[in-house]
C-alpha positions in Angstrom: 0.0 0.0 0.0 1.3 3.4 -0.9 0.2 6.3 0.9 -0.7 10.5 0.1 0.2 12.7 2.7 -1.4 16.3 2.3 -2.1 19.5 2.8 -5.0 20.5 4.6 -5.3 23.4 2.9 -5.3 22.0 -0.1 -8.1 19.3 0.3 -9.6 20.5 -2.9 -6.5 20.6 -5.0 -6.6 17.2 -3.8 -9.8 16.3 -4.9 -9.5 18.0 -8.3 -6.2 17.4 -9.3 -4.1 14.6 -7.6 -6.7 12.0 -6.5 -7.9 11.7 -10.3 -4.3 10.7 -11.0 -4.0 8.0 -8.6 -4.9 4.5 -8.4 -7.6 5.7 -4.9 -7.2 1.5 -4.2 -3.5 1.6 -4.3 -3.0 4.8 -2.4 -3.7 5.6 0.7 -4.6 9.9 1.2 -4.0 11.3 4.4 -4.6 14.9 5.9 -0.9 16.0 7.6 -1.4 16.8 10.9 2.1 18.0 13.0 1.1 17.0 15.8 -0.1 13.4 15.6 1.5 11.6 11.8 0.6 8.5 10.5 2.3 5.1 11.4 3.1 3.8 8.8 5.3 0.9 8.3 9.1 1.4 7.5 9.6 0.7 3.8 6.4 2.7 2.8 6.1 4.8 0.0 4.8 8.0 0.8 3.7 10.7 -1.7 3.9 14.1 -0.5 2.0 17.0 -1.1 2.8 19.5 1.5 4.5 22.8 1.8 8.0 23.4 2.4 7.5 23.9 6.4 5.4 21.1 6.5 8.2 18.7 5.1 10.8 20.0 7.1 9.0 19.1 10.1 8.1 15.4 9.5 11.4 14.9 7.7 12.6 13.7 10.9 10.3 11.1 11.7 10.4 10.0 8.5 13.8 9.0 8.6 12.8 7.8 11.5 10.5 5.1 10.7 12.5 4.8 7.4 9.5 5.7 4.5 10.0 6.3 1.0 9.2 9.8 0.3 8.2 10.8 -3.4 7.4 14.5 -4.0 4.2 16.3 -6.0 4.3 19.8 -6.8 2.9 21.7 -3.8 2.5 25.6 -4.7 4.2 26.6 -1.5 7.0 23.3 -2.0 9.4 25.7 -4.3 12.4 24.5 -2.6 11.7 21.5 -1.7 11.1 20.5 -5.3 13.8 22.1 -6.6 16.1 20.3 -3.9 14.6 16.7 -4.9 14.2 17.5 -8.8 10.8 17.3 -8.7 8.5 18.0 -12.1 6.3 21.6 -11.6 4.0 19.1 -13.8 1.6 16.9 -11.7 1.7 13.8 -14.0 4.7 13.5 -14.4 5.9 14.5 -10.8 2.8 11.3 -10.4 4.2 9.0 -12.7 7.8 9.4 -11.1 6.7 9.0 -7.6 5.0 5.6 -8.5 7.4 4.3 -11.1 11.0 5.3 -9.7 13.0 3.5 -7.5 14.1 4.4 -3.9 17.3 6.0 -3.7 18.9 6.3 -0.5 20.7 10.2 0.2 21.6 12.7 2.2 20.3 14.6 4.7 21.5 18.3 5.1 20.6 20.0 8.6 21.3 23.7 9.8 21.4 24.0 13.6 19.4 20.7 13.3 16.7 22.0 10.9 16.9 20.4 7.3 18.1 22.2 4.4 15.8 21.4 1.4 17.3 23.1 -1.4 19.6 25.9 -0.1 21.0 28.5 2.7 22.0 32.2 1.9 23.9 34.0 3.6 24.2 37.4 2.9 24.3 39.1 -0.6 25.4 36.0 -3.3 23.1 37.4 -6.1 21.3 35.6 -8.7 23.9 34.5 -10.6 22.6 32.2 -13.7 24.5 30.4 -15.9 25.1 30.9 -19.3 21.9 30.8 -21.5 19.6 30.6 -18.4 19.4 34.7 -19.1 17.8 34.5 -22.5 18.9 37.9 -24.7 22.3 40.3 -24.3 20.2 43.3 -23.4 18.3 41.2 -20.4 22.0 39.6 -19.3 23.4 43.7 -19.4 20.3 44.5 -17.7 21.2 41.5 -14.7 24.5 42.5 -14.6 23.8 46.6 -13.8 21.2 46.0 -11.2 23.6 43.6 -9.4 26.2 46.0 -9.4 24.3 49.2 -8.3 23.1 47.1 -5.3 26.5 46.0 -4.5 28.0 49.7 -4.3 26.4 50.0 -0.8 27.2 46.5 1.0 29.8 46.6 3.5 31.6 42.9 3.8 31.3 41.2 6.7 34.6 39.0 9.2 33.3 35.0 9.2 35.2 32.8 10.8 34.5 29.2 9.0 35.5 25.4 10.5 35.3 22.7 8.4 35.9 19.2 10.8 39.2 17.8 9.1 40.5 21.6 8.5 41.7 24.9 10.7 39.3 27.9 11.3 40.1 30.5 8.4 39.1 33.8 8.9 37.8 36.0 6.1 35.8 38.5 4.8 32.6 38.0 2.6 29.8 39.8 1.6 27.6 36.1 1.3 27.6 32.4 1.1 25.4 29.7 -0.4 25.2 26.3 1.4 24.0 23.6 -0.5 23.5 19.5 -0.7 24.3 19.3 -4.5 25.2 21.2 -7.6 22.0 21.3 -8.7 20.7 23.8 -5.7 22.3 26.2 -6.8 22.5 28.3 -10.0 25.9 29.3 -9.9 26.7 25.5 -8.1 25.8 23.8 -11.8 28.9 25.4 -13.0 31.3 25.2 -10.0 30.0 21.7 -8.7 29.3 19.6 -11.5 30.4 16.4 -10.3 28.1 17.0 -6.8 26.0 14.2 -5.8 22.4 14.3 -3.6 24.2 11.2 -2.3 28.0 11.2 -2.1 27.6 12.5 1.6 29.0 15.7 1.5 27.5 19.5 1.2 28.9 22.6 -0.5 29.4 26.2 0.5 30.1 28.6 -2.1 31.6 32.0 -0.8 31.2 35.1 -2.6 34.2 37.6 -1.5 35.3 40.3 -4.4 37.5 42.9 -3.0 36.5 45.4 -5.4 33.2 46.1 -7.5 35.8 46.1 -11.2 36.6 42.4 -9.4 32.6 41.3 -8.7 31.9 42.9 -12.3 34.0 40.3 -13.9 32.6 37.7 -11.7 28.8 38.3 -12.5 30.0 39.2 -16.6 31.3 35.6 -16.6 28.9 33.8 -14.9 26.0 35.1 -17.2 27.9 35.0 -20.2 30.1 32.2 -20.1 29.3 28.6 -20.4 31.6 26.6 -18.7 33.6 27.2 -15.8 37.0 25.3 -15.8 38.4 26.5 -12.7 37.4 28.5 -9.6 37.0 32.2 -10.4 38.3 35.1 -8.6 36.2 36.1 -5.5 34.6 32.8 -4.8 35.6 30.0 -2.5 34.4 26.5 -2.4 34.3 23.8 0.3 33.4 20.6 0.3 32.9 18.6 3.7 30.4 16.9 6.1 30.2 19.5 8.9 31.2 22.9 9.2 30.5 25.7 12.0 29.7 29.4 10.4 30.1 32.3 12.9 29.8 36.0 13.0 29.6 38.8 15.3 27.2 39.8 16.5 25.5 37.1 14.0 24.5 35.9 11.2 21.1 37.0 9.4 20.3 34.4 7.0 17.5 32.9 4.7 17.1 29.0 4.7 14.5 27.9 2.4 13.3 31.1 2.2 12.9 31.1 5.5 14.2 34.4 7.4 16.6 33.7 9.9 19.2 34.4 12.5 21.7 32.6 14.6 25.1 33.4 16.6 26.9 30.4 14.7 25.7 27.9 11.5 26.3 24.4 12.8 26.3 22.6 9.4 25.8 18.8 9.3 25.6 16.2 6.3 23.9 13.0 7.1 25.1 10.5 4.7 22.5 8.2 3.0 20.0 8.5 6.0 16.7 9.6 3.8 14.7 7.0 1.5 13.5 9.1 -1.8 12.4 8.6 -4.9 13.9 11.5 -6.7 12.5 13.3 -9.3 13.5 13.1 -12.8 15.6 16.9 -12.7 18.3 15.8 -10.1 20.4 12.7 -11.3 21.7 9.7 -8.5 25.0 8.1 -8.9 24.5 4.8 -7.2 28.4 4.1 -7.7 29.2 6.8 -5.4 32.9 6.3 -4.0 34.3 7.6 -0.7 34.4 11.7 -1.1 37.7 13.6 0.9 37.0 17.1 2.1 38.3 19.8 -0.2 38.7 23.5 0.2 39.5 26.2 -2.3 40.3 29.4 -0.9 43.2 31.3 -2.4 40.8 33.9 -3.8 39.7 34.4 0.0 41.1 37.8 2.0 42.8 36.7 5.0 45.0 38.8 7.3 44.8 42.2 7.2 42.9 42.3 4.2 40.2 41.4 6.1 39.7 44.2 8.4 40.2 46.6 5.6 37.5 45.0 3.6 35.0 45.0 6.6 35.3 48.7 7.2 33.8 50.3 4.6 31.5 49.2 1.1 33.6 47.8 -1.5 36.2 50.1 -3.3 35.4 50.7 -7.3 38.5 48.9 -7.8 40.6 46.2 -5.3 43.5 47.6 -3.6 46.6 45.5 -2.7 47.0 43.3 -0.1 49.8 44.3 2.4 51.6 41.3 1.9 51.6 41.8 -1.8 52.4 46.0 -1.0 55.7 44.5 0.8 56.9 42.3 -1.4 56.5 44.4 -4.6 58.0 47.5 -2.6 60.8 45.5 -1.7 61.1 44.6 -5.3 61.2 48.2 -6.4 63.6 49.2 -4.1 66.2 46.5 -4.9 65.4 48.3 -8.8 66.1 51.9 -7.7 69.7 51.0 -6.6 72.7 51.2 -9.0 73.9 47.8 -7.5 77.1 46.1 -9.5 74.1 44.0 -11.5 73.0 46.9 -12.5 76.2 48.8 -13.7 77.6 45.6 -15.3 74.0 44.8 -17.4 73.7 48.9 -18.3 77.7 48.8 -20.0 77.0 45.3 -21.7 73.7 46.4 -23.1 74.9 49.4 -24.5 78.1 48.2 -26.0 75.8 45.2 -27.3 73.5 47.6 -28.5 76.1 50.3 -30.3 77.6 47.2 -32.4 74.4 46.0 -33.4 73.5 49.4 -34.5 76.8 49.6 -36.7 76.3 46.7 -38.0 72.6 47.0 -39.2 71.6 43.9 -37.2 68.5 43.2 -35.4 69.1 40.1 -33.7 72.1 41.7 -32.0 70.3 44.7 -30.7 67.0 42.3 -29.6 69.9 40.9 -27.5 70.6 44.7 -26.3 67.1 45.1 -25.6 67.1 41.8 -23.3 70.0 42.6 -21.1 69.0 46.0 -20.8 67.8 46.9 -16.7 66.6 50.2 -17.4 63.1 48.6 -17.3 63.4 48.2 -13.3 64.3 51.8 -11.9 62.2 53.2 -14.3 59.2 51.2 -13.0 60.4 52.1 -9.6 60.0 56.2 -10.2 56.4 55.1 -11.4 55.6 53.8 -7.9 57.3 56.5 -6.1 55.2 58.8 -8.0 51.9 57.7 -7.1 52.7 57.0 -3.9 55.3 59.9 -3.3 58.2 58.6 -1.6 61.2 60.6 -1.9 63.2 58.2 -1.0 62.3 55.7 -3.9 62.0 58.6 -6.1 65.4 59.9 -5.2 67.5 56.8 -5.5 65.2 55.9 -8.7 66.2 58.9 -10.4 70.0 58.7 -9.3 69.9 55.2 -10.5 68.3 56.1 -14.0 70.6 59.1 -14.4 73.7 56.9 -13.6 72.2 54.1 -16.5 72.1 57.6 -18.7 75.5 58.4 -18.5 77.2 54.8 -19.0 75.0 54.2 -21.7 75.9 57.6 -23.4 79.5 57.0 -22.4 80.1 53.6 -23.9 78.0 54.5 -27.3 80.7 57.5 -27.6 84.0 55.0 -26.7 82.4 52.6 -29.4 81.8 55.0 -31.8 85.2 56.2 -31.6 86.6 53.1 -31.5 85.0 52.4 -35.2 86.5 54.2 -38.1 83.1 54.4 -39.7 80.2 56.8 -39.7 77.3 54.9 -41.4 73.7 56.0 -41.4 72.4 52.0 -41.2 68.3 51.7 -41.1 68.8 50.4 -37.2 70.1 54.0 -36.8 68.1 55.8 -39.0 65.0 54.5 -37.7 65.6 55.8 -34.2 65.7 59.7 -35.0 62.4 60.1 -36.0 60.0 59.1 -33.5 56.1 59.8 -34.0 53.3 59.2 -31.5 53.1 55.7 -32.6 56.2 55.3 -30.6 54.5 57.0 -27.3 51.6 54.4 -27.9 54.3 51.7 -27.4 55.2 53.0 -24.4 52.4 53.3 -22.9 51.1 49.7 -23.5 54.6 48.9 -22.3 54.5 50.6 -18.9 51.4 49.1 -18.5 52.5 45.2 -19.2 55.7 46.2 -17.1 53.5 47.6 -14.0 51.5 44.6 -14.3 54.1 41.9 -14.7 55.9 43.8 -11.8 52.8 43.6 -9.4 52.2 40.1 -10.2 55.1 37.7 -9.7 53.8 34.5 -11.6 54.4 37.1 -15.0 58.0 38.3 -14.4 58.7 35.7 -17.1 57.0 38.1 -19.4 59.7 41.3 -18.4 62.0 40.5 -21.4 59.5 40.8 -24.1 58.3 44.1 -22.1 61.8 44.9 -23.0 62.0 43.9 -26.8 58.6 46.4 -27.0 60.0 49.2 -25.2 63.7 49.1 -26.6 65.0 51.8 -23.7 68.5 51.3 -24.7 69.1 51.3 -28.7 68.1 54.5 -28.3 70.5 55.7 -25.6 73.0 54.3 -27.7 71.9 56.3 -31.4 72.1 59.6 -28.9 75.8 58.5 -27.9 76.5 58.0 -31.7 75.4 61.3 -32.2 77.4 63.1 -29.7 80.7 61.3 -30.9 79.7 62.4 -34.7 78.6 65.8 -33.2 74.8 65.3 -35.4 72.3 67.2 -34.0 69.7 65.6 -35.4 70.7 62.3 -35.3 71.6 63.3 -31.0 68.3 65.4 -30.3 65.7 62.7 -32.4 67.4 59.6 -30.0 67.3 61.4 -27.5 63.6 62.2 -28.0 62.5 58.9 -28.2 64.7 58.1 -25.1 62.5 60.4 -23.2 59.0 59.3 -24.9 59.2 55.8 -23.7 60.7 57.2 -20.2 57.9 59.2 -19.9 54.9 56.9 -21.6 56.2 53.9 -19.3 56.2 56.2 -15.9 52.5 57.3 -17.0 50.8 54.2 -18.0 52.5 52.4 -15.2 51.4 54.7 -12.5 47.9 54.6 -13.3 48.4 50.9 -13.5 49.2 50.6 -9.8 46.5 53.2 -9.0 44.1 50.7 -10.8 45.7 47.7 -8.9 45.3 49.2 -5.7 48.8 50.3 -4.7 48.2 53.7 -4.1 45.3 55.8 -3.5 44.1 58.7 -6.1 44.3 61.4 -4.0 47.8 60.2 -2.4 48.8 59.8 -6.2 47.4 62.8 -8.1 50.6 64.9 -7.6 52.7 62.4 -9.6 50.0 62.1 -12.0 49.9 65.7 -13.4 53.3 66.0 -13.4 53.6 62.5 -15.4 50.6 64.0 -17.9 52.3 67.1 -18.0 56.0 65.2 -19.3 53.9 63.2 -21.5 51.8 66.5 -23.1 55.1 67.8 -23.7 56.8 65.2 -25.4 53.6 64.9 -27.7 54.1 67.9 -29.4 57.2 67.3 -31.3 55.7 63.9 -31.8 52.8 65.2 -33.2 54.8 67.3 -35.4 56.5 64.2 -36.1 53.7 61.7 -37.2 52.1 64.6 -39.4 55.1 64.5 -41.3 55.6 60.9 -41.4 51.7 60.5 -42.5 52.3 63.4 -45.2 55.3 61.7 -46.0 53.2 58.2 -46.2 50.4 59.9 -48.7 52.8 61.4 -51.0 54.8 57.8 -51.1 51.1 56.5 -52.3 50.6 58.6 -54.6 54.1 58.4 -56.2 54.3 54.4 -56.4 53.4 52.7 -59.7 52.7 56.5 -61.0 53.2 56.6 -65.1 54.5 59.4 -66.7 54.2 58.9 -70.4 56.4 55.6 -71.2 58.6 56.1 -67.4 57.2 54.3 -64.1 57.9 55.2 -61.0 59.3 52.8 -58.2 60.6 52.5 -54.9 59.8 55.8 -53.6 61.0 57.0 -50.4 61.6 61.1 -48.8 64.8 61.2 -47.4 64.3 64.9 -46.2 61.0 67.4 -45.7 62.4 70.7 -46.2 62.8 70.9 -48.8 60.9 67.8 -49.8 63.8 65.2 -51.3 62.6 61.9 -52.7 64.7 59.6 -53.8 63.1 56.6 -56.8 63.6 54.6 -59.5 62.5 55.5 -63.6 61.8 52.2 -65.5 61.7 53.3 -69.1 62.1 50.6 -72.1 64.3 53.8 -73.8 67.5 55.3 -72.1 66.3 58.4 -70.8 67.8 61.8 -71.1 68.3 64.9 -69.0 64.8 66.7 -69.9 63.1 63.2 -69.6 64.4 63.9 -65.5 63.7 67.0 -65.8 59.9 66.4 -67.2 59.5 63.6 -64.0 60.2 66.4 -61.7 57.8 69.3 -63.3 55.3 66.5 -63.1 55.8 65.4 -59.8 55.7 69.1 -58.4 52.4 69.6 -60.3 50.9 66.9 -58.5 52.4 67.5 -54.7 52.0 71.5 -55.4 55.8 71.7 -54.2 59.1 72.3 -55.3 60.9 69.1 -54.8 64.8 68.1 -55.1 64.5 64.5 -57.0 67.2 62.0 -56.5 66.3 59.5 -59.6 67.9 56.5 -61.2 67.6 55.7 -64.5 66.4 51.7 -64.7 66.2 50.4 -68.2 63.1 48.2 -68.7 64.5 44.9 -71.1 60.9 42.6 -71.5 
């Protein structure tokens, strides 16, 4: 005999809607009464249409006296049916209850109270996977509200115990406790392999320092798909008890339920409930022994903590002071001229003053490896922001002291070398544009950030290659010795572009990591913007030319002039306007076919022009 315990609320639901259904000979209906249940034998299948407060209360006894329990959707049963994958359809919520097998699973209590489908703590948000939120304008819309919201809450100190771990003590603005992934939105992703059965429970702790941090939280959990690893700002563990506590204590919603408590005493019974699940939660039979697990190195701890839990979350997250010493440290061993230093500065620049004679590349990629000017300059970008003189002075006496071996040892080379050749490694280094400030820039940025994060220092010598600090240096030392003013002032220019875009871009980056406060940092900033806005203007100067320069090339290449093409155009000076190119011509060509080239040419640039042309003959 199978049994129907109910609502008595509901009798006429009952009547309607479920008894139809039923086999009234097979099953047994009974009204739920708290106080006085049924009892039935152990082994009994009991169908249950009840609320959510009425199951947790017999959920006891049923254990108890060992019944089968089969849900049907109750309209007040929301979690309970979403706990036990239970069909919002009658019949087939009906037709599982009578046809499925018993499953034995686990049984998840809060200071002895059962957990039906979940326990928030806090703020955790409703954070769907991807392609629950149907449409980019209603997943933008998701991700806005959450964030407005989040502006205002303060994180709160927990101190959480799991029973084969230490306490850890953190800060967290919420936490989802669940039996199985399939409680929880955000659990489908994190806990996938997450049994009703395997006889542990899951909380999921939501701690960004920073709303830029929670922002790409939510953006990835409503957008992305999959989840291959735990993202920054949550924490998982994975036990069989656990104890929760907060001062004063802990406000917190179990089944919907509003509660509060001085400390969550968490408890997984293993196997101890007789169900027959519903066909939206999936049993494992083969179950093996599970170990406890906890991942939590995306979790504040020390002194993070009370800085978190003072005020609501900064805009963006602001270092850790165990990260601030270590980098400091760091930067400090980079402002002084040590003997690494001095040694790496010389062989760079001689390295780099060759390569430049000798028109090669890979010789002065070398340069650009070797070269340390990278570290002091990164140095002056945190004492900037942060205004220590004492970084800053011994950053700029460092840099200064790299300055003058570098230009020393280009001028010794360049001496050394009975040859003054304008090679395209040199010649390329005297005319710098605002492209090369844009290079900079990205580069003080990649070298803040690979700085500040010690798992990318690998990535420091192809910050180097990008920035190319000393060839530079080196063309300006070449200049000196050759006495071209030019040749000295355009090196040198670039020189002080990338000094300047790198201490720029990399003192906003450690503004935006958190190293420094704005207001602390706004000094170093205008005077940084203000080195930078004066370097642009010979730059700009610069790239107009060089785009000028670019259009005329275009309009030159390939041009016909009766039976003479034009090739291999390039301006080797702007004033006045020199171009150098080849004439093909199937004839020999004579002095007033040159001289008909030119009048041509200056029609069409509306210039005088000094033409440097040789005479190709064109044999087909």
């Amino acid at each position: 005999m199978d049994f129907l315990l109910f609502d008595s609320q509901c009798i006429d639901q009952v009547k309607e809607n479920v008894l139809p259904l039923l086999k009234v000979d097979e099953v047994f209906p009974c009204e739920y009464k708290a106080e006085s249940l049924p009892d039935w034998p152990a082994g009994s299948r009991v169908l249950l249409y009840l609320s959510d407060e009425q199951i947790c209360s017999m959920l006891a006894l049923a254990v108890e006296r060992k019944w089968h329990l089969a849900l049907l959707p109750h309209p007040n049963a929301a979690h309970s049916m979403k706990g036990w994958g239970c069909s919002v359809k009658l019949d087939e919520a009906e037709e599982d209850a009578l046809t499925q097998d018993v499953s034995k699973v686990d049984l998840l209590l809060c200071n002895q109270r059962p957990i039906l489908n979940a326990l928030i703590i806090g703020q955790v948000y409703s954070l769907r996977p991807g392609g629950a939120v149907e449409g980019i304008a209603k997943k933008w819309q998701h991700i806005f509200r959450s964030l407005i919201s989040l502006r205002a809450i303060i994180p709160k100190r927990y101190v959480v115990q799991t029973k084969n771990a230490d306490a850890i003590e953190t800060a967290s603005i919420g936490m989802t406790v669940v039996e199985h992934g399939r409680n929880s939105s955000l659990g489908r992703k994190l806990l996938p392999d997450s049994q009703i059965n395997d006889g542990m429970f899951h909380i999921i702790m939501l701690a960004p320092r920073s709303v830029v941090e929670f922002f790409r939280l939510i953006s990835h959990s409503v957008f992305a798909r999959n989840v291959n690893s735990v993202p920054r700002s949550i924490a998982l563990f994975k036990t069989m008890q656990a104890v929760i506590s907060s001062e004063p204590g802990i406000e917190y919603r179990q089944d919907g339920v509003e509660m509060c408590a001085s400390r969550l005493e968490l408890e997984c019974q293993p196997q101890v409930l007789g169900l027959i699940p519903g066909r939206h939660v999936e049993i494992d039979l083969k179950t093996t022994e599970q170990k406890e697990q906890r991942k939590i190195q995306h979790l504040p701890m020390g002194e993070t903590v009370s800085e978190l839990c003072k005020r609501p979350l900064r805009w963006i997250t602001h270092a850790s002071g165990d990260d601030f010493r270590e980098l400091y440290q760091t930067l400090r061993e980079n402002a002084t001229p040590s003997a690494v230093f001095l040694t790496l500065m010389i062989l760079s620049t001689l390295l780099a003053s060759f390569g430049l004679f000798a028109n090669s590349p890979p010789v002065i990629i070398g340069a650009m490896i070797l070269a340390p000017l990278m570290g002091p300059i990164i140095s002056l970008a945190m004492a900037m922001v942060r205004q220590d003189l004492n970084l800053l002075r011994s950053s700029v006496i460092t840099l200064l002291i790299g300055l003058g071996l570098g230009l020393l040892f280009a001028i010794i080379v360049s001496w050394l070398i009975p040859l003054v050749p304008n090679t395209s490694e040199i010649l390329a280094r005297v005319r710098p544009t605002l492209i090369d400030l844009g290079v900079a820039v990205v580069s003080g940025i990649a070298g803040a950030y690979a700085h500040a994060k010690a798992s990318l220092a690998k990535s420091m010598a192809g910050v180097a290659i990008a920035v190319a600090l000393v060839p530079p240096l080196a063309v300006t030392g070449i200049g000196i010795s050759w006495w071209d003013l030019p040749m000295m002032s355009g090196a040198f220019l670039l020189f002080f572009t990338n000094l300047c875009g790198i201490v720029l871009s990399a003192a906003i980056t450690f503004i935006l990591l958190g190293y420094a406060p704005f207001q602390r940092a706004k000094r170093g900033l205008i005077i940084s913007t203000l080195a930078v806005a004066l370097v642009s203007v010979p730059l700009a100067f610069s790239f107009s030319n060089m785009l000028n320069e670019s259009i005329t090339v275009q309009k030159l290449e390939g041009l016909q002039i009766d039976n003479i093409r034009l090739e291999s155009i390039q301006i080797s000076a702007a004033q006045p306007l020199t171009i150098s190119l080849n004439l093909l011509s199937k004839q020999p060509l004579l002095a007033e076919d040159h001289q008909r080239v030119k009048q041509h040419i200056e029609g069409l640039l509306g210039q005088k022009v000094v033409l440097k042309a040789r005479s190709l003959l064109l044999i087909e």
